[in-house]
N, CA, C and O atoms as a Maestro MAE file, in Angstrom:
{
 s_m_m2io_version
 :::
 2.0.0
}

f_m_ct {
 s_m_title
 :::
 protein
 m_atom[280] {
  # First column is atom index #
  i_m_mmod_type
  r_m_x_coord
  r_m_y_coord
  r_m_z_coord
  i_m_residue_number
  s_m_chain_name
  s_m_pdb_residue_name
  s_m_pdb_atom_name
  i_m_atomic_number
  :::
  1 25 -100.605 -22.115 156.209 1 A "UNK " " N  " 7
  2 3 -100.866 -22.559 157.569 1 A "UNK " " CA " 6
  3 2 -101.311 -21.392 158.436 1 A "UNK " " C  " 6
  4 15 -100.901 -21.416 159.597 1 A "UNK " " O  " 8
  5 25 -101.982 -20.509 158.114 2 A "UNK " " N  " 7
  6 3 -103.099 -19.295 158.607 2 A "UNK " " CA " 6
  7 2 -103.994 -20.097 159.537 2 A "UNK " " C  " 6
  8 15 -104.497 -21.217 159.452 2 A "UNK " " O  " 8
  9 25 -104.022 -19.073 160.512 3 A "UNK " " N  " 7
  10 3 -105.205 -19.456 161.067 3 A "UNK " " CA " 6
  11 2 -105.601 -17.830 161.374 3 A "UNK " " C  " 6
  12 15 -104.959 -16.850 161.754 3 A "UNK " " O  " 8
  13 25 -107.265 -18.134 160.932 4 A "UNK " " N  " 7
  14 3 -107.384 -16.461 161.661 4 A "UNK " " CA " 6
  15 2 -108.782 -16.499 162.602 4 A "UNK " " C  " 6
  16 15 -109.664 -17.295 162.279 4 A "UNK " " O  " 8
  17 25 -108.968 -15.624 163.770 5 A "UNK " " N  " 7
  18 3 -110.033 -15.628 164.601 5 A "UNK " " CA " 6
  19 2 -111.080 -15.093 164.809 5 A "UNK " " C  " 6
  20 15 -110.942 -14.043 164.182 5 A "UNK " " O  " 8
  21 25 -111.740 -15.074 165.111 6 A "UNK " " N  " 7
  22 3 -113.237 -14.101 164.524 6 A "UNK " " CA " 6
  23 2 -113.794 -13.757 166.012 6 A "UNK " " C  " 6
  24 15 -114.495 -14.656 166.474 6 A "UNK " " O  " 8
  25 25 -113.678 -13.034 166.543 7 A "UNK " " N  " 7
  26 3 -114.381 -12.620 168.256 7 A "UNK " " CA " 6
  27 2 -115.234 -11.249 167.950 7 A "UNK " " C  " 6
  28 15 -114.881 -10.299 167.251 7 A "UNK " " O  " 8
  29 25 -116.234 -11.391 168.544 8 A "UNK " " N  " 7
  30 3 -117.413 -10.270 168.701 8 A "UNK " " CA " 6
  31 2 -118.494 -10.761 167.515 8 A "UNK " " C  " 6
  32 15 -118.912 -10.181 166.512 8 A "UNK " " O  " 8
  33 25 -118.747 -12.028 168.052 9 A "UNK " " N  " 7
  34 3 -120.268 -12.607 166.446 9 A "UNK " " CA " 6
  35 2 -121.421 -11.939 167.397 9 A "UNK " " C  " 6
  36 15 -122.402 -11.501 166.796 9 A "UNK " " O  " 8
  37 25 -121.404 -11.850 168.441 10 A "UNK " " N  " 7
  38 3 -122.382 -11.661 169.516 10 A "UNK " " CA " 6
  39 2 -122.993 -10.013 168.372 10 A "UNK " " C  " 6
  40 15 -124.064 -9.816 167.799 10 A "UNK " " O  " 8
  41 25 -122.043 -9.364 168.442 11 A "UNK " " N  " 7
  42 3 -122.646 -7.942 168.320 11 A "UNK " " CA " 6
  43 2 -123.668 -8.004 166.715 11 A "UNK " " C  " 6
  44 15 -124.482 -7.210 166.243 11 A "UNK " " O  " 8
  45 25 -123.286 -8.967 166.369 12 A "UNK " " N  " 7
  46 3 -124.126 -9.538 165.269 12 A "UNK " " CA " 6
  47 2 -125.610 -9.995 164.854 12 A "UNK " " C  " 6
  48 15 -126.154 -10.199 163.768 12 A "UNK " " O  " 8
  49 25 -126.069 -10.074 166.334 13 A "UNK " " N  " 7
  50 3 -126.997 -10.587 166.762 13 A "UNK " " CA " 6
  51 2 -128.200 -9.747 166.633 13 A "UNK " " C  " 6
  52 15 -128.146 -8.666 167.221 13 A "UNK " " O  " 8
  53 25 -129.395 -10.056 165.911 14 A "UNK " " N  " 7
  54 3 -130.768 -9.341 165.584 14 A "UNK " " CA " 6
  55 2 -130.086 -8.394 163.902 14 A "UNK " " C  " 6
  56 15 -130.874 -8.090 163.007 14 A "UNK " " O  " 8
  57 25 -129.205 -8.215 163.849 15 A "UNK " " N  " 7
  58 3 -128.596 -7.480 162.404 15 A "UNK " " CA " 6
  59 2 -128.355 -8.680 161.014 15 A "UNK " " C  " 6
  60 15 -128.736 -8.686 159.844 15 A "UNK " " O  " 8
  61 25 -127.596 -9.548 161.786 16 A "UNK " " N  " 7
  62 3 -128.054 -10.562 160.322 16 A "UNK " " CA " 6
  63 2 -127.461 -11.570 160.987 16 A "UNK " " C  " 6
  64 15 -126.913 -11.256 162.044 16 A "UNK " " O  " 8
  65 25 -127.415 -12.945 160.580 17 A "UNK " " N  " 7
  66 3 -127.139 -14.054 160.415 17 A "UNK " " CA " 6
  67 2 -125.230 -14.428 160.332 17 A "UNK " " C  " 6
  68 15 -124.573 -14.090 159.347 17 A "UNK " " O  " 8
  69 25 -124.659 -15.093 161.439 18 A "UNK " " N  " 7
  70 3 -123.101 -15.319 161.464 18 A "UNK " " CA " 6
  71 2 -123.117 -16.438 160.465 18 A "UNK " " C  " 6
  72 15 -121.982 -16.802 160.156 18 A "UNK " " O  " 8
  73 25 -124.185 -17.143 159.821 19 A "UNK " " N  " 7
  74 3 -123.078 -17.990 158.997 19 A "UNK " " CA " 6
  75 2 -123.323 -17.351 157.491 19 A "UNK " " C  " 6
  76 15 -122.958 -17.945 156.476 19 A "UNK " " O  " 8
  77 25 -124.019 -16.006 157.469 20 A "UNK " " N  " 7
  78 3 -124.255 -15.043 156.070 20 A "UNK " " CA " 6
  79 2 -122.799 -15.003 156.040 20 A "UNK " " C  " 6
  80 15 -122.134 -15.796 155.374 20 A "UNK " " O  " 8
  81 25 -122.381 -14.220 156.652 21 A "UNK " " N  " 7
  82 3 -121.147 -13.490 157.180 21 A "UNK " " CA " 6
  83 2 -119.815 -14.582 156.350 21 A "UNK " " C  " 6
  84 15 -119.141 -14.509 155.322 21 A "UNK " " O  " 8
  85 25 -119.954 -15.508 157.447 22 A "UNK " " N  " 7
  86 3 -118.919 -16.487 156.794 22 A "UNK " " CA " 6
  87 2 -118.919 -17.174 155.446 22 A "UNK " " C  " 6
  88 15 -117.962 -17.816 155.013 22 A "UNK " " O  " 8
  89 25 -119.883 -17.019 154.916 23 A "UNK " " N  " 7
  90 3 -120.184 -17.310 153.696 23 A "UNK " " CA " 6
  91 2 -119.694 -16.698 152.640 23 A "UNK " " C  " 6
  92 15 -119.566 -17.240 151.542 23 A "UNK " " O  " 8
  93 25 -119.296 -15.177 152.983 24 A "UNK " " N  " 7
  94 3 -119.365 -14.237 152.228 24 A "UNK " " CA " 6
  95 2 -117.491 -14.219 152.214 24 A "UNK " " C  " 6
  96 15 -116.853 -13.840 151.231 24 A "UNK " " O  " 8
  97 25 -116.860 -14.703 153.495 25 A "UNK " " N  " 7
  98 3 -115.225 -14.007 153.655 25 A "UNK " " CA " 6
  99 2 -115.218 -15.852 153.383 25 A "UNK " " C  " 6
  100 15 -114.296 -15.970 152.576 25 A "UNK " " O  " 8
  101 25 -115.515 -16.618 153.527 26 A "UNK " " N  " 7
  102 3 -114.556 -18.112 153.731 26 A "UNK " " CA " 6
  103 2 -113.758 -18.026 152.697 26 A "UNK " " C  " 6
  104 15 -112.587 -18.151 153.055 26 A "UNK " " O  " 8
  105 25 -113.868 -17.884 151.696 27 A "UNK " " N  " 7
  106 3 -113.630 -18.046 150.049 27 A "UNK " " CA " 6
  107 2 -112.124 -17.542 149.943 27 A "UNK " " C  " 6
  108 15 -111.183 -18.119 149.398 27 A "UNK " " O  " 8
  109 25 -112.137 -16.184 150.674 28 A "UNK " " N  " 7
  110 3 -110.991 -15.444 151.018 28 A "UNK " " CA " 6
  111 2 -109.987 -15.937 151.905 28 A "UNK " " C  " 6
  112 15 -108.890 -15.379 151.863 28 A "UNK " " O  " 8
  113 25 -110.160 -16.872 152.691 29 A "UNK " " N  " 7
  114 3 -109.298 -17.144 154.065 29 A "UNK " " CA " 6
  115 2 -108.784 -17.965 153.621 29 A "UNK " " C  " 6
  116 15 -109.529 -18.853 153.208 29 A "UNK " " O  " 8
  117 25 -107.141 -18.199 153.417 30 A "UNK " " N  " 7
  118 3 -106.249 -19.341 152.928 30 A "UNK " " CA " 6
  119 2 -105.502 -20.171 154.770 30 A "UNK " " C  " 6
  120 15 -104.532 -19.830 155.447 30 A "UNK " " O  " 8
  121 25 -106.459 -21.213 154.956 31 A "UNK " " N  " 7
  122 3 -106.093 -21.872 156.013 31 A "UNK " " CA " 6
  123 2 -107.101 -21.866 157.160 31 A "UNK " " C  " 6
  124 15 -108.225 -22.070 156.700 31 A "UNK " " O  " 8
  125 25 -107.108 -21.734 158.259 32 A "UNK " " N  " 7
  126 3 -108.381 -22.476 159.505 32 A "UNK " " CA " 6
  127 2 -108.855 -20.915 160.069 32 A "UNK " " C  " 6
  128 15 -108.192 -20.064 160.662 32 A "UNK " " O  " 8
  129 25 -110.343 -20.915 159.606 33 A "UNK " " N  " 7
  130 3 -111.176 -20.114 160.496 33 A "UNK " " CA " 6
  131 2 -111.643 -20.430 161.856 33 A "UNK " " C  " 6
  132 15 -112.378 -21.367 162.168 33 A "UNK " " O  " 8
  133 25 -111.102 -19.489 162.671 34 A "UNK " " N  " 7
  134 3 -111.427 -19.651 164.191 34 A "UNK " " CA " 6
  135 2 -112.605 -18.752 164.765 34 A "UNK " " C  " 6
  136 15 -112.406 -17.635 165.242 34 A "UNK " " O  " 8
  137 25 -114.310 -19.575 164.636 35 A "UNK " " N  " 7
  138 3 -115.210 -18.140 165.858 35 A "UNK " " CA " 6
  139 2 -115.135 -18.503 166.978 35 A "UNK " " C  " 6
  140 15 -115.247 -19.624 167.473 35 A "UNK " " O  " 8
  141 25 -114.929 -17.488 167.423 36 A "UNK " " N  " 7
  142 3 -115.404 -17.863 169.056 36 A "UNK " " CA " 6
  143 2 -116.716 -17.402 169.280 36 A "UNK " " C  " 6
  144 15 -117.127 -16.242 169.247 36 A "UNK " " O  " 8
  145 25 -117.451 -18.662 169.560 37 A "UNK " " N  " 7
  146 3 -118.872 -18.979 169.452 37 A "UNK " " CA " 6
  147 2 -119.177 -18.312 171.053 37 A "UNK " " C  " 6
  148 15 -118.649 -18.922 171.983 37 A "UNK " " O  " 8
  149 25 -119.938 -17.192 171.358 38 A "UNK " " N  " 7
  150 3 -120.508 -17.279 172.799 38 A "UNK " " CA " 6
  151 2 -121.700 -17.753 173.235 38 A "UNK " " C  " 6
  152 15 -122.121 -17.508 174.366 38 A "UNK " " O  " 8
  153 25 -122.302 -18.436 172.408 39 A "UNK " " N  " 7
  154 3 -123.220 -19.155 172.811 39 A "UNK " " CA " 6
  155 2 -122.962 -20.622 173.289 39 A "UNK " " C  " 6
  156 15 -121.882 -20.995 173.747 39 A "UNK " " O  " 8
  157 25 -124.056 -21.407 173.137 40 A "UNK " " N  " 7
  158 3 -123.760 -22.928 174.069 40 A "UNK " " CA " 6
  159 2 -123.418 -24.134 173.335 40 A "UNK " " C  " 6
  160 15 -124.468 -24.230 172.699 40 A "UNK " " O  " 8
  161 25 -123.077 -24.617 173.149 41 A "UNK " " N  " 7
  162 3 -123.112 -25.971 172.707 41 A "UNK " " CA " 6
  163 2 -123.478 -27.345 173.208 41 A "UNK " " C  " 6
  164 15 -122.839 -27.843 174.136 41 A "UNK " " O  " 8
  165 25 -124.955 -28.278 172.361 42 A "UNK " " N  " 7
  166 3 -125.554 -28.351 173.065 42 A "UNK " " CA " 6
  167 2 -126.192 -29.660 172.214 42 A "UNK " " C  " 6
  168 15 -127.236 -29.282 171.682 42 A "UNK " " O  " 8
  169 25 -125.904 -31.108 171.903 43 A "UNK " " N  " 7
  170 3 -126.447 -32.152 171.203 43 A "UNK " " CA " 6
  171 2 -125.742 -31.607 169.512 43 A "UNK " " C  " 6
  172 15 -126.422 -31.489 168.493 43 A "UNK " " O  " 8
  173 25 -124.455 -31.383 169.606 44 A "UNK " " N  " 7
  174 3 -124.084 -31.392 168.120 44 A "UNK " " CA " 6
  175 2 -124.937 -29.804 167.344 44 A "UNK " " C  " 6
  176 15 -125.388 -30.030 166.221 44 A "UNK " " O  " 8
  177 25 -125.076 -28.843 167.685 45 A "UNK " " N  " 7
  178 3 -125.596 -28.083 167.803 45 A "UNK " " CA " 6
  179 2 -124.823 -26.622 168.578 45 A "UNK " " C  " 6
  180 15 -124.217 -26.770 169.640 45 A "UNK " " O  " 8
  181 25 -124.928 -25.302 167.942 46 A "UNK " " N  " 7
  182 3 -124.396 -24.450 168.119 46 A "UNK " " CA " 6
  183 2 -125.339 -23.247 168.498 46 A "UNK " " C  " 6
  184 15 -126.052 -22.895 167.558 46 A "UNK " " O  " 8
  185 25 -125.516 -22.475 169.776 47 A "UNK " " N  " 7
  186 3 -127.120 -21.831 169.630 47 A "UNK " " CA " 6
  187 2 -126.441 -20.336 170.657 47 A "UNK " " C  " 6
  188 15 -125.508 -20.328 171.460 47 A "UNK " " O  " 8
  189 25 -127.157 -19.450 170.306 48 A "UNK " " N  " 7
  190 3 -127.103 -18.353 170.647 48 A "UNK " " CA " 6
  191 2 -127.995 -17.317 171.161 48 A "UNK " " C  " 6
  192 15 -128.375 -16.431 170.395 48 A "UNK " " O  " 8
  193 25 -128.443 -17.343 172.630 49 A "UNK " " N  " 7
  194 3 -129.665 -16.742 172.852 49 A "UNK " " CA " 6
  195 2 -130.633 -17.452 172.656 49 A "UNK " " C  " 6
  196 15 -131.664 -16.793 172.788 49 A "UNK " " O  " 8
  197 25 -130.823 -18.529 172.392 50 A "UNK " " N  " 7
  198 3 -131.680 -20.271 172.009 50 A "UNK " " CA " 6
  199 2 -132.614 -19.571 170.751 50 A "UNK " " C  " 6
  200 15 -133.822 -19.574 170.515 50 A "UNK " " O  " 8
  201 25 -131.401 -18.959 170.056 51 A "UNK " " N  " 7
  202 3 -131.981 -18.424 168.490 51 A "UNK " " CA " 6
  203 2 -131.748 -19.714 167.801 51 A "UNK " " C  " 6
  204 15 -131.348 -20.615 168.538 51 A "UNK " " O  " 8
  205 25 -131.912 -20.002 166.545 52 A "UNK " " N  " 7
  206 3 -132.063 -20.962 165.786 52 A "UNK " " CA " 6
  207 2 -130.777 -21.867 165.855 52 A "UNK " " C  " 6
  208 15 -129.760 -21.442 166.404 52 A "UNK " " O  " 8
  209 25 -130.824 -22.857 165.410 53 A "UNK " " N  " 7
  210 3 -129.295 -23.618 165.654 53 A "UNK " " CA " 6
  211 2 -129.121 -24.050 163.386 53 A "UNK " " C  " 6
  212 15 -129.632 -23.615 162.354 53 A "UNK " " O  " 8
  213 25 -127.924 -25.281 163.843 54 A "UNK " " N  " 7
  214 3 -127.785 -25.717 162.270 54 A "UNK " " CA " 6
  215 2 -126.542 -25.154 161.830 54 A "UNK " " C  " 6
  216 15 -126.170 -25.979 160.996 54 A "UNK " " O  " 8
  217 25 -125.632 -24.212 161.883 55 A "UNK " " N  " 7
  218 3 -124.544 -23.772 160.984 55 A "UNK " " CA " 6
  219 2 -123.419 -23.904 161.674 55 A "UNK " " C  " 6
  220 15 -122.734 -23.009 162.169 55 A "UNK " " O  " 8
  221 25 -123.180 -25.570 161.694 56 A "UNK " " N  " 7
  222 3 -122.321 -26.327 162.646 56 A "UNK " " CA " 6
  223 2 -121.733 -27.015 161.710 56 A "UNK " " C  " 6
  224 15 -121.368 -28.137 162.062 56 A "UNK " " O  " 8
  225 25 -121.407 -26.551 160.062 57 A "UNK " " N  " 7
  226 3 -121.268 -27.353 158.928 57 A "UNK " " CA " 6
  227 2 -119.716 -27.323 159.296 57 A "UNK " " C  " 6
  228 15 -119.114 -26.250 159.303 57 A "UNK " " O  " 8
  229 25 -119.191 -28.322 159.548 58 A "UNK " " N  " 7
  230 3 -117.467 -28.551 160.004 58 A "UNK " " CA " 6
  231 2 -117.120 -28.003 161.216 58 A "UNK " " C  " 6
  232 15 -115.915 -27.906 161.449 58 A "UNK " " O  " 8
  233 25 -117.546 -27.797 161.662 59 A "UNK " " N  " 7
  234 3 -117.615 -27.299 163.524 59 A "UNK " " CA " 6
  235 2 -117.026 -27.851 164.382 59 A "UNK " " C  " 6
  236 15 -117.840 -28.542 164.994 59 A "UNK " " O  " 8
  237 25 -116.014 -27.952 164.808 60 A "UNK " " N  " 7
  238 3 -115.282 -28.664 165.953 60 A "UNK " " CA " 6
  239 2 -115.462 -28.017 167.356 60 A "UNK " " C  " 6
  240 15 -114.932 -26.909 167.437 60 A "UNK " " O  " 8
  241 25 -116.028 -28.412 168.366 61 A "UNK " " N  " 7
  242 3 -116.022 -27.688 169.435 61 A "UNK " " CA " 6
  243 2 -115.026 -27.645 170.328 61 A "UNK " " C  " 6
  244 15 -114.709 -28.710 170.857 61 A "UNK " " O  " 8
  245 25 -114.293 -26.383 170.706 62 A "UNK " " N  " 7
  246 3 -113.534 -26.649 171.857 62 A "UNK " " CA " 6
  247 2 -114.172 -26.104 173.258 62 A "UNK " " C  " 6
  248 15 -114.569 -24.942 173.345 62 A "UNK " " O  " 8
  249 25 -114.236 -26.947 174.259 63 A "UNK " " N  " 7
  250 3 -115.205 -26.622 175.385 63 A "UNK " " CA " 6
  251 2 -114.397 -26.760 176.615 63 A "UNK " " C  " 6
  252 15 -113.358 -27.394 176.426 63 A "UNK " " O  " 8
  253 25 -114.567 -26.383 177.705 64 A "UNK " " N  " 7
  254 3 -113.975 -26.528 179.055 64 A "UNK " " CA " 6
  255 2 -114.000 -28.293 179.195 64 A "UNK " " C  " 6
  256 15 -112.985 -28.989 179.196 64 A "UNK " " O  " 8
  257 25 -115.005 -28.656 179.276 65 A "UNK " " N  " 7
  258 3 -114.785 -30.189 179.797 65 A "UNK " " CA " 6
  259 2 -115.324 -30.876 178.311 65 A "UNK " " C  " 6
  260 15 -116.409 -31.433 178.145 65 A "UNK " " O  " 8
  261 25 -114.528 -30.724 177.549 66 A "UNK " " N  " 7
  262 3 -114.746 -31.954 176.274 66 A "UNK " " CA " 6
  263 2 -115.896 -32.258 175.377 66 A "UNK " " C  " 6
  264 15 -116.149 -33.138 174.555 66 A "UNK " " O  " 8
  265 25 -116.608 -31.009 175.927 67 A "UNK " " N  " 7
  266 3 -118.182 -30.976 175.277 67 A "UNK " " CA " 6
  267 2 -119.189 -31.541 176.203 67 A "UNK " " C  " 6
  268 15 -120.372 -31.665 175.886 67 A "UNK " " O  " 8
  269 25 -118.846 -31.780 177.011 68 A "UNK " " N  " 7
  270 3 -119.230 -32.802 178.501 68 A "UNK " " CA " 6
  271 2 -120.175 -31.743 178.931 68 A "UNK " " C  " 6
  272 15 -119.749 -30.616 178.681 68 A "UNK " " O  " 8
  273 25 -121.197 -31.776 179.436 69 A "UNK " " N  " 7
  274 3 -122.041 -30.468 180.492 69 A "UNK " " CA " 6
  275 2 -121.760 -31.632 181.633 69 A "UNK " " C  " 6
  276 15 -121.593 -32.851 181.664 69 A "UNK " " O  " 8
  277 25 -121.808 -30.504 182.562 70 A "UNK " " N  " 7
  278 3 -121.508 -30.975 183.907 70 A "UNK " " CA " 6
  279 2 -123.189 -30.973 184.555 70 A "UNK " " C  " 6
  280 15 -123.403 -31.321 185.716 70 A "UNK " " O  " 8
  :::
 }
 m_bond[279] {
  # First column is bond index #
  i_m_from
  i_m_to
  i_m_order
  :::
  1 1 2 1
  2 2 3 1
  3 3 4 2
  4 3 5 1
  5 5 6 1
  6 6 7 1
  7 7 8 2
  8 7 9 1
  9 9 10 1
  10 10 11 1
  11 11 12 2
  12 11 13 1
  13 13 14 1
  14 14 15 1
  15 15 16 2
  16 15 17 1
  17 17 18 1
  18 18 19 1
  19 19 20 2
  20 19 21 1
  21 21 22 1
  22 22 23 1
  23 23 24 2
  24 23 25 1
  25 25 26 1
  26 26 27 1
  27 27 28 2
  28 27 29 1
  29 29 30 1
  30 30 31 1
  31 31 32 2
  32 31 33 1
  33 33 34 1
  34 34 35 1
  35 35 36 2
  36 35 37 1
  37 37 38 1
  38 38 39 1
  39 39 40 2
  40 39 41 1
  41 41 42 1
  42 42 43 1
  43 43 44 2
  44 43 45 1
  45 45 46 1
  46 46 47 1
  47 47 48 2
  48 47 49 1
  49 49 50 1
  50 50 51 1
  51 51 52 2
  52 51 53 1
  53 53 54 1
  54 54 55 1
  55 55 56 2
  56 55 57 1
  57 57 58 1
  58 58 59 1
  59 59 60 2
  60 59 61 1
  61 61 62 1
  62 62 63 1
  63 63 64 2
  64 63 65 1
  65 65 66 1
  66 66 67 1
  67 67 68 2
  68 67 69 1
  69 69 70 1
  70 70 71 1
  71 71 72 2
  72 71 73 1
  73 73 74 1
  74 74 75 1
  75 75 76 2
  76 75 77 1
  77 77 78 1
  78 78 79 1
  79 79 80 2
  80 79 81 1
  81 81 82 1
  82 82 83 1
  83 83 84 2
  84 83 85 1
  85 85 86 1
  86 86 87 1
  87 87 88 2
  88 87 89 1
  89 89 90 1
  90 90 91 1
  91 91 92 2
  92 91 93 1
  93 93 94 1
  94 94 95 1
  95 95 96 2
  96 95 97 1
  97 97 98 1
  98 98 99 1
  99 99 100 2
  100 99 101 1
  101 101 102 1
  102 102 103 1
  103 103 104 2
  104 103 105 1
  105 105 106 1
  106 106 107 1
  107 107 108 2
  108 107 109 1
  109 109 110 1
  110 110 111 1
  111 111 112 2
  112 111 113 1
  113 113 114 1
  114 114 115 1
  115 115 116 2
  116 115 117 1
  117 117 118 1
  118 118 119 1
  119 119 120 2
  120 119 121 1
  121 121 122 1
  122 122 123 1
  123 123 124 2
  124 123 125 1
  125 125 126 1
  126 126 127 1
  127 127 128 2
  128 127 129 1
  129 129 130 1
  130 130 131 1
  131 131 132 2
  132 131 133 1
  133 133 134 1
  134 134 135 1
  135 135 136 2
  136 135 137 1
  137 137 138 1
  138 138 139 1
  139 139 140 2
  140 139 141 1
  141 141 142 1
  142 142 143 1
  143 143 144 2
  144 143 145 1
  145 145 146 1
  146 146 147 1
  147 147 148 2
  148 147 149 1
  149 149 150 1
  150 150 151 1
  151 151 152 2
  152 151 153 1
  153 153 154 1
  154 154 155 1
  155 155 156 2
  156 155 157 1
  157 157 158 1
  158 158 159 1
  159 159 160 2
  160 159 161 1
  161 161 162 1
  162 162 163 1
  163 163 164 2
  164 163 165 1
  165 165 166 1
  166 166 167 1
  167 167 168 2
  168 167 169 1
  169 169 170 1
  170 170 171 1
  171 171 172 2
  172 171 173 1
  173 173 174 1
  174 174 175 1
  175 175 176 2
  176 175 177 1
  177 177 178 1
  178 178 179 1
  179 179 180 2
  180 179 181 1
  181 181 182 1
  182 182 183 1
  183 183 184 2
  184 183 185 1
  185 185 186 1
  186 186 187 1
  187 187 188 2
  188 187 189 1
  189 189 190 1
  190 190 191 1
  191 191 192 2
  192 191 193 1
  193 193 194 1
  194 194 195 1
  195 195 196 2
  196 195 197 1
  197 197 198 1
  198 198 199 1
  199 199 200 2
  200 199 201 1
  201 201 202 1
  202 202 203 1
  203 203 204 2
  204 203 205 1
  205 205 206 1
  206 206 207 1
  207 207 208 2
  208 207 209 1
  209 209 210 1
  210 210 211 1
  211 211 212 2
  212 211 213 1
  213 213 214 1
  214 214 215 1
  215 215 216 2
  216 215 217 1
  217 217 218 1
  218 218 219 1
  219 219 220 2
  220 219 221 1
  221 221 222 1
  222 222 223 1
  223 223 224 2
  224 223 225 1
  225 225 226 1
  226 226 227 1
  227 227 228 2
  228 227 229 1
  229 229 230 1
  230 230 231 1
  231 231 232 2
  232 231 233 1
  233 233 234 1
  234 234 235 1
  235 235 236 2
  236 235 237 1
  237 237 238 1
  238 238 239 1
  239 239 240 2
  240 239 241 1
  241 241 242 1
  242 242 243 1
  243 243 244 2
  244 243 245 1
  245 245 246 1
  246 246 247 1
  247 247 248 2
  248 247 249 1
  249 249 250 1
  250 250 251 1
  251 251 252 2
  252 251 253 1
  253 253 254 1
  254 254 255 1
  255 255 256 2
  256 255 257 1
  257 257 258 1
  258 258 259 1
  259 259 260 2
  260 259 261 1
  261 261 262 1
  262 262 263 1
  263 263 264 2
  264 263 265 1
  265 265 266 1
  266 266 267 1
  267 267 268 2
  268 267 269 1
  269 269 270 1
  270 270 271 1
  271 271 272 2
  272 271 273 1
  273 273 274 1
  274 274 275 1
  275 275 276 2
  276 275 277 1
  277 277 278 1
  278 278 279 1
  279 279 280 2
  :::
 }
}
């Protein structure tokens, strides 16, 4: 019953790809991976700098208002 958190994907950005990354440790993690995504969320969709979207494979969003844009 692990949960572990992942903060700073940002600095990641133009160097390689965050779901390379997770690809590479998931295998390793016994229980719930937590990123904290700083980008937007946005039609089922996860985007960063309105760089490419898609690696939303089991993605639950937690958002200020429910995923709701105001």
């Amino acid at each position: 019953d692990t949960v572990v958190g992942v903060l700073g994907v940002a600095c990641l950005y133009g160097f390689t790809r965050v779901s390379l990354v997770l690809k590479e440790v998931v295998q390793d993690i016994r229980g719930r991976l937590v990123v904290f995504f700083p980008g937007e969320y946005e039609d089922n969709n996860y985007r960063l700098l309105d760089a490419r979207d898609g690696w939303n494979y089991l993605a639950v969003p937690i958002t200020l208002h429910n995923g709701v844009n105001d």
